[in-house]
C-alpha positions in Angstrom: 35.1 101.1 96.5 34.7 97.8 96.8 35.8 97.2 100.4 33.2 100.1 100.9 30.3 98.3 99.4 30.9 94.7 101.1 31.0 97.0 104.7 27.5 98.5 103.4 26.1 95.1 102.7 27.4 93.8 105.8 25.6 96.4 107.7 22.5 96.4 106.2 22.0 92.4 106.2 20.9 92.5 109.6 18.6 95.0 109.4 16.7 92.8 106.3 17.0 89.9 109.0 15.0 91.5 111.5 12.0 93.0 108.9 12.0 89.2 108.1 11.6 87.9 111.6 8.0 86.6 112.4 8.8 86.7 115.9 9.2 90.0 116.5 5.6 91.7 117.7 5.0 94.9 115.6 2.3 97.6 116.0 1.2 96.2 112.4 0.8 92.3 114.0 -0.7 93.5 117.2 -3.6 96.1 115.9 -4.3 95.5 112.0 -4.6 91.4 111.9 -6.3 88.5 113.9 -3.3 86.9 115.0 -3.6 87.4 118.7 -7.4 87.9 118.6 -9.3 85.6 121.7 -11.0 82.8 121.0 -14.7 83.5 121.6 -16.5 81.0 124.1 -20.5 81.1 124.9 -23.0 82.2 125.5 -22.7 78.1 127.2 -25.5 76.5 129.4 -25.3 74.1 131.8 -27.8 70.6 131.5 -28.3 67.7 133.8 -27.4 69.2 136.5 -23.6 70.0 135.7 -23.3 67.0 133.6 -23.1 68.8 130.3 -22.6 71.9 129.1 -24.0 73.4 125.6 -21.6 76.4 123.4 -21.3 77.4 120.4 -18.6 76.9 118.1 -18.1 77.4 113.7 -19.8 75.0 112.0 -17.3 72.9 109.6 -20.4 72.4 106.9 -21.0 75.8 106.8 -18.7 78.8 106.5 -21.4 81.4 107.8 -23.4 78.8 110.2 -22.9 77.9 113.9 -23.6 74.6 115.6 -24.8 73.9 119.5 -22.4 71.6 121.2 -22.3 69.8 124.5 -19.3 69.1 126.3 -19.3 66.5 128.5 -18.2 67.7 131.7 -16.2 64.8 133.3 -14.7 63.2 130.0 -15.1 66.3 127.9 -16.7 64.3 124.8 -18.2 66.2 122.2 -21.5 66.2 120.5 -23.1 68.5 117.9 -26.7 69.1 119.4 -28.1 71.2 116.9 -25.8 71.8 113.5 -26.1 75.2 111.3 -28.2 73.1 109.1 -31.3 72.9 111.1 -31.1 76.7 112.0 -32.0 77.9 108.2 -35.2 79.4 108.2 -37.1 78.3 104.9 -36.7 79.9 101.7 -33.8 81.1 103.1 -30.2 79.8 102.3 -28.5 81.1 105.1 -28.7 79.9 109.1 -29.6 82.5 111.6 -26.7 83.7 112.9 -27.1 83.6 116.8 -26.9 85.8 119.4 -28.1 83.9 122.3 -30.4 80.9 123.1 -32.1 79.0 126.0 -33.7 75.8 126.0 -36.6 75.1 127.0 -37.1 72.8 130.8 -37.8 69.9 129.1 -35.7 70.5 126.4 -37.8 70.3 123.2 -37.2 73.0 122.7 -34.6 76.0 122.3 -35.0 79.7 121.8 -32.7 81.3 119.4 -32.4 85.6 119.9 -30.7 86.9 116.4 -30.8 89.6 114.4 -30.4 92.2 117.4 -30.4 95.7 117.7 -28.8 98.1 120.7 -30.8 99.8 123.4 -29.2 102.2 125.2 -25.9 100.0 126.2 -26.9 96.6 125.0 -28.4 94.3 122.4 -31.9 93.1 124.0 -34.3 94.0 121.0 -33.9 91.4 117.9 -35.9 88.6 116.2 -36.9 85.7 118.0 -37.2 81.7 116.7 -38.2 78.3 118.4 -36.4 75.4 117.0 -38.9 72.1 117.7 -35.9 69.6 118.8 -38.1 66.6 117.9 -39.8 67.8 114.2 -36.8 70.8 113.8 -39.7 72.8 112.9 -38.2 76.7 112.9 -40.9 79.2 113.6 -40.3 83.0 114.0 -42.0 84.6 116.8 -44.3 87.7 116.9 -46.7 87.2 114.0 -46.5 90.3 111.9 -44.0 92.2 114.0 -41.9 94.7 112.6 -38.2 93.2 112.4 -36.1 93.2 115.7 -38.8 94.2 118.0 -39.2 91.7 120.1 -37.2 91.9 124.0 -36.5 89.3 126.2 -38.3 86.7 125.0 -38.6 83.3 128.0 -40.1 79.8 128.1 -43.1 79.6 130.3 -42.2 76.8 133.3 -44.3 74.2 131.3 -42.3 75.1 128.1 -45.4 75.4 126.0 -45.4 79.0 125.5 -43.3 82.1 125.5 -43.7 85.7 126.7 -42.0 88.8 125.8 -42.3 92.4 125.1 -42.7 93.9 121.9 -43.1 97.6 121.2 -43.3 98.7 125.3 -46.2 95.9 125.4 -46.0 92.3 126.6 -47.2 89.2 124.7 -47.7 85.7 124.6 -47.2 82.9 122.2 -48.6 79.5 121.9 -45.5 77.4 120.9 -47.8 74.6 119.3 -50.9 76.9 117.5 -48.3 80.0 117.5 -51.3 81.6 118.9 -50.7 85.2 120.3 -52.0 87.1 123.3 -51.4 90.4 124.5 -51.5 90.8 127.8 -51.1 95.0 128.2 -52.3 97.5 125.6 -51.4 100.3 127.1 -47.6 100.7 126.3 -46.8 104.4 124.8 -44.5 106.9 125.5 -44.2 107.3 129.3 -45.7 103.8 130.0 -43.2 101.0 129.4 -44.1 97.8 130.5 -42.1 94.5 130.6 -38.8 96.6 130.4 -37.0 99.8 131.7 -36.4 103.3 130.7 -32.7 104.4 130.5 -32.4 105.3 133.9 -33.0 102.6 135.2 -30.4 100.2 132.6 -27.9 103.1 133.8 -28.0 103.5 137.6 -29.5 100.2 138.5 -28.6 97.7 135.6 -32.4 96.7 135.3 -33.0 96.0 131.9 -35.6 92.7 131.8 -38.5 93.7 133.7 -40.9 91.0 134.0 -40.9 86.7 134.8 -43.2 83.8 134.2 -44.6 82.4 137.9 -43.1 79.4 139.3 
């Protein structure tokens, strides 16, 4: 009996070993945890020319928030732009969480798209802000619009206002006054203007469907 048990525990030892051994790649490891999950890069922008680039990365101040950070491109130095901080909207305790952004030609300032919602195949309709980079003033676009209605949202050249569509119609917004103007009215049903109808996204990938002039 007891040359019987010290066989069993001989054999089964091994097995025990190998439940215990982290290096082994299971089904559980691969598909049900994080461990091998990419590290996300972007949306990044390139400034000066190639000098610099801008990404976003986890803020370390902020468990929820995100920072803006540019890299620079010879010596790969690294400088927190905009911090999670300046991104909460007021009476909020939160920052927005970001979805994309652009900055503005002479950057003062950057355009944050958050909050966004899918059409069709992608994530164009959302809420848009303008972060002032000199004052970190944080102002919501659209006026009274409904939430996450607002599409493809760009700096005019001179970067004093923006355009976009909202609701098949486009717009535009005074950065300074936040002043609005619409520029069609007759957006409904079969009239889409500023943007594309399925089809078009699906056959021709042509989703953003108007530009500021040079």
């Amino acid at each position: 009996m007891k040359r019987l048990l010290l066989v069993l525990c001989f054999c089964l030892s091994p097995l025990s070993t190998l439940a215990q051994d982290h290096s082994l790649l299971t089904v559980e490891r691969i598909f049900n945890s994080d461990e091998f999950a990419e590290r996300k890069f972007g949306p990044a922008r390139w400034l000066e020319k190639g000098a610099g680039y801008t990404t976003l990365e986890p803020s370390n101040t902020i468990e929820t928030g995100t920072d803006i950070v540019r890299y620079d491109t010879r010596s790969g130095k690294r400088k927190v732009l905009v911090s999670a901080e300046k991104l909460i909207p007021d009476g909020l305790k939160n920052p927005l969480d970001i979805d994309n952004y652009e900055w503005s030609h002479d950057k003062k300032n950057l355009l944050i798209f958050t909050n966004t919602k899918k059409v069709w195949r992608y994530h164009t309709r959302g809420d848009y802000w303008v972060l002032n980079l000199q004052t970190w003033r944080l102002n919501k676009l659209g006026g009274s619009a409904k939430p996450s209605t607002l599409m493809f949202a760009k700096f005019a050249p001179d970067g004093r206002m923006v355009a976009y569509v909202r609701e098949q119609n486009i717009y535009v917004e005074d950065i300074a006054s936040t002043k609005i103007v619409q520029l069609t009215s007759d957006g409904l049903g079969n009239i889409i203007n500023g943007t594309s109808d399925w089809v078009y996204e699906e056959e021709f990938g042509l989703r953003n469907g108007f530009r500021w002039s040079p």
